[in-house]
N, C-alpha and C positions, 0 to 999 in steps of 0.2 A: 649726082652722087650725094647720099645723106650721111656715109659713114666719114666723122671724122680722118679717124684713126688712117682710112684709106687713099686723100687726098695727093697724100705725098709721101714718101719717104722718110722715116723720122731719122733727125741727123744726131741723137741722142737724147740721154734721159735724163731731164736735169735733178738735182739732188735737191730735198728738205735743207732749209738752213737755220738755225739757232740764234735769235735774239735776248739775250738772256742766258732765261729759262726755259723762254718759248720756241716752240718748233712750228715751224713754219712749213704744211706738206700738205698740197703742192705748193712750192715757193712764188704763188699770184697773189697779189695781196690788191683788195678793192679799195680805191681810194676815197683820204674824204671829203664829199662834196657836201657843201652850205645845201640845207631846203632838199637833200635828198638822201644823204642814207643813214634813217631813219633805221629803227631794230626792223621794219618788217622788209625793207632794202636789202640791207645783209643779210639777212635770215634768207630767201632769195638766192642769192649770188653767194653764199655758202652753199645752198643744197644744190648747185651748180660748180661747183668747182673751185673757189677762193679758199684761200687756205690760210690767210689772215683776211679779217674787216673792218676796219676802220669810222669811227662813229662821224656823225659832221663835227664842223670846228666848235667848241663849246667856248665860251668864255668864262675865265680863271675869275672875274670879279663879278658876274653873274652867280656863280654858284656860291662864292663868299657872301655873299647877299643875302643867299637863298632865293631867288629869282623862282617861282614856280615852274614855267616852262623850262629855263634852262637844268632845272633840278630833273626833272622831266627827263630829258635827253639822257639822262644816266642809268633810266631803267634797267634793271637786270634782264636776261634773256635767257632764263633757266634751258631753254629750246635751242638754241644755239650752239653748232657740234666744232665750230673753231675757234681759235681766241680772236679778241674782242680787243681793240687799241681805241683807246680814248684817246682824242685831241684836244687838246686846250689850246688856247691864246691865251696872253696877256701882257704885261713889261713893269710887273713889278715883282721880283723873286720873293718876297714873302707871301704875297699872293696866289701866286702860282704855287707854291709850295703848300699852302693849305687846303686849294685846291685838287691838288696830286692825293693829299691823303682823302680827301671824301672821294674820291677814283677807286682808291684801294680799298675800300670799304667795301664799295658796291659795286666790288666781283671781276672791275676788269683785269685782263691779263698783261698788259703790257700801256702808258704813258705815252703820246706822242706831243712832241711840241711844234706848234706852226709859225714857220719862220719862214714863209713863202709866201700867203697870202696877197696879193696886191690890191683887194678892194679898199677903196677909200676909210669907207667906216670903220675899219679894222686898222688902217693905217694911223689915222684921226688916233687912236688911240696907244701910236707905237710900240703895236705889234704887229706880229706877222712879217712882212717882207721888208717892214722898217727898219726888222733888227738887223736884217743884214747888214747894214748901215753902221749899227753898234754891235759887234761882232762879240764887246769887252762886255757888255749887257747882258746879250745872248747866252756869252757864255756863267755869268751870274743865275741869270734863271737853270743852266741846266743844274747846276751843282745843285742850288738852292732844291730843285725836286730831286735831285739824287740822294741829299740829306735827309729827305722827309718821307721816300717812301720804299719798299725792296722792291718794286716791281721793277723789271726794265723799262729806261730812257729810252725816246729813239727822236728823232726832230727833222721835219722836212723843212728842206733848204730849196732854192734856187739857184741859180747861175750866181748871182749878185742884184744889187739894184734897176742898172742898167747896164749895157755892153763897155763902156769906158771903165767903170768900177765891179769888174767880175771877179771877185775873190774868192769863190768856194772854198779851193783849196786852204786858205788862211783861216776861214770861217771855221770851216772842217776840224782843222786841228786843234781849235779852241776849244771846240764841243768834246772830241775825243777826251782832252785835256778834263774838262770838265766831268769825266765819267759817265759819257752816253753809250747806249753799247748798240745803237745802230745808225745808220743814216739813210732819209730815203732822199733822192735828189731829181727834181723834176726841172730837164734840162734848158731850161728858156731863163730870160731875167724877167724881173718884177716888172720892168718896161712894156715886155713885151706881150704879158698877159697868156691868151696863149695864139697868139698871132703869130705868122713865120712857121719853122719847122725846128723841132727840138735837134738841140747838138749834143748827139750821144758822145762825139767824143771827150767831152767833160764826165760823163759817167765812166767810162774808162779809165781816164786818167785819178778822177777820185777812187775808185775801186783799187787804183795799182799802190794807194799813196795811204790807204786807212787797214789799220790792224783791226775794224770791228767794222759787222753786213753795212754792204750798202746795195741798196733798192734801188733800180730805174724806171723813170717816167717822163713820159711824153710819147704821144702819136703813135700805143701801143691800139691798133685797134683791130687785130686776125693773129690767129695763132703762129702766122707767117713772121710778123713781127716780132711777137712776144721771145719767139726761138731767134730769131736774128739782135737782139737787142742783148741777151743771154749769152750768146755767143761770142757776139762784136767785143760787148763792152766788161765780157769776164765776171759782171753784178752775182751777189746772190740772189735774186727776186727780183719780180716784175709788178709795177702798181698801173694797174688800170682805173681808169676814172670815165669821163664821158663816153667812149667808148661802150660801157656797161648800162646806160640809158634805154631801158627796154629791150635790151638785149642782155640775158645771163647767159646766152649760149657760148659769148667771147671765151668766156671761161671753161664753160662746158666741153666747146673744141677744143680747146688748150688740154685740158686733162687726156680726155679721148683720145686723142694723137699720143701725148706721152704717156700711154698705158695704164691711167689710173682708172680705179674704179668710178662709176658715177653712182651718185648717192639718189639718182631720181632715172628713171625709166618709163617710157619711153624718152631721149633727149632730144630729138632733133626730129620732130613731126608738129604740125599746126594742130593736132590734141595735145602734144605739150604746152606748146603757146598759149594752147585755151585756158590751161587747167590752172599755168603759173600766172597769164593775168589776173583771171579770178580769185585765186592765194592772195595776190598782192592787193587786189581791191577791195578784199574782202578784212583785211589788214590796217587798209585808210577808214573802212567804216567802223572798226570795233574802236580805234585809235583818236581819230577823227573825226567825229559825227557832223562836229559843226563845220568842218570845211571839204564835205564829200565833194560838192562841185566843183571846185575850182581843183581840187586833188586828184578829182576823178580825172578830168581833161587834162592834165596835165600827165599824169602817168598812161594814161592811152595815149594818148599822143605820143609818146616814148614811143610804147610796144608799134604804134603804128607805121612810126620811121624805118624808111627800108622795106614796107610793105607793097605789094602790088598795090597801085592808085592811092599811096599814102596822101599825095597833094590835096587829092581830090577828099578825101576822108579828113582830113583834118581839119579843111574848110568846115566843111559840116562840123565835124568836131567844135567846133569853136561856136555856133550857133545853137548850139545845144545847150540848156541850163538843168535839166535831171537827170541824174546819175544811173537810172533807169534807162532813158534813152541813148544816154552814150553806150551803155555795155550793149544793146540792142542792136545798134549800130556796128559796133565790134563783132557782133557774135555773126551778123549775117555778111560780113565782110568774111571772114572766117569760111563758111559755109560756102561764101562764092567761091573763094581759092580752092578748096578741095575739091568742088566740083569741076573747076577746070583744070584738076591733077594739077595745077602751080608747087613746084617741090618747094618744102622748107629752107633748104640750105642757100637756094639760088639766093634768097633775098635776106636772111636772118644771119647766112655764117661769110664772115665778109674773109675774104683770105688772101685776099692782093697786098703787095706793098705800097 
């Protein structure tokens, strides 16, 4: 079966929600991940169905710098048909606040601050999931960017540190305090990385307890989920993150079922598969010339996951060094599926719990 929409019975149609100023429709928001979503990333899983996208984690004293690369990351994307949430790190509120206003310069719609992160280097530098720790900090930096700029605030959180010191809630009401006007909450602690299985019922319980959206996240990865997490846990919005790794269709199901239109046709055939790997790699090479191979193999190998004889292709994948031969590889991998009618959906639209 390739049609979304027809899998199952939809159990309702969830509503657009307001951050801000911004509308958030469909309320899927892509999350953001370090070394992958890039403007040609979003640009992607926007023409697929997200309906916010979220840049990677930028750093607050990189762009005070003027860092050229991280300067980089702020590119505009005149092409881009949904808003645009910039992330920042940092832990020092003047910082971050001058930061916040080169963001507003350069078009984005909406501020996100990370206070979830758990990689080390980021920690090194107390932020990210550090803050959870200084909650009185935390909430220093949001004010400080709610002084500095009109866009809306939003800040993803965690559980807490670790599972002995889980304060969200506490955490939560400081930001609130502090004039944020959303929160997204990815349900694990900084401990846990993302090991285990997310506990939605803290999204819940946050959702019954805050006067401004809260976004849920964790182990959203079939449209089966994305409606049960929506439901469960009462959220305005769903953030998807790995999940979306060579697969924009996560999103694309998600719409299709609850009756939105899609912005790209045909969705759900191995000639869409072709046409968007190709968009995307075609993306890394205007963007990144000098790191086509390692780029290249790295984003096939996404798309490849969940493929017929992915194992075996990605091996090869991996001995390959021109960007040439990996698309080659791809294209006739492609080629063999159609000719053994291998349907699209069996392996690209994942729909179990």
């Amino acid at each position: 079966m390739n049609d979304p929409a027809e899998h199952s019975p939809r159990l309702f149609y969830p509503q657009p929600f307001q951050i801000g100023n911004v509308t958030v429709d469909p309320p899927l928001v892509l999350a953001p991940m370090a070394g992958v979503t890039d403007r040609w990333y979003r640009r992607i899983m926007a023409e697929h169905g997200a309906g916010l996208v979220t840049s990677e984690m930028i750093s607050a004293e990189g762009m005070v710098r003027k860092n050229k690369i991280t300067l980089g990351m702020l590119a505009p994307d005149p092409t881009l048909k949904v808003p645009l949430a910039i992330q920042l790190f940092g832990a020092r509120p003047e910082t971050i606040a001058e930061a916040a206003r080169m963001v507003e310069q350069n078009g984005a719609a909406l501020i996100d601050i990370n206070a979830g992160c758990p990689v080390r280097k980021v920690a090194r530098q107390g932020a990210g999931a550090v803050l959870l720790r200084q909650p009185d900090l935390l909430q220093r930096l949001v004010e400080a960017v709610k002084k500095n700029v009109r866009l809306p605030v939003t800040v993803k959180l965690r559980l807490g540190w670790d599972e002995p010191s889980i304060n969200v809630l506490e955490t939560a009401r400081r930001i609130v305090d502090a004039g944020a006007d959303g929160i997204t909450l990815h349900a694990r602690t900084a401990r846990q990385g993302y090991a285990g299985q997310a506990d939605w019922s803290w999204i819940k319980r946050l959702k019954a307890a805050m006067p401004i959206p809260v976004i849920g996240n964790g182990d959203v990865t079939s449209p089966d989920l994305a409606e049960r997490l929506l439901l469960d846990t009462g959220c305005d919005g769903v953030m998807i993150g790995r999940a979306s790794l060579g697969n924009p269709w996560v999103f694309a199901a998600c719409v299709a079922r609850w009756g939105y239109p899609l912005n790209i046709a045909p969705a759900f055939t191995w000639s869409s598969y072709r046409a968007t790997l190709q968009n995307h790699l075609e993306g890394l090479r205007q963007d990144r010339p000098d790191r086509c191979p390692g780029a290249f193999r790295k984003v096939i190998g996404w798309y490849l996951s969940g493929c017929p004889g992915s194992a075996c292709l990605r091996q090869q994948l991996s001995g390959l060094s021109s960007p040439v031969a990996m698309v080659e590889l791809c294209e006739s991998a492609v080629e063999d599926w159609v000719t053994k009618g291998l349907p699209f959906a069996e392996f690209k639209l994942r729909w179990g719990s």
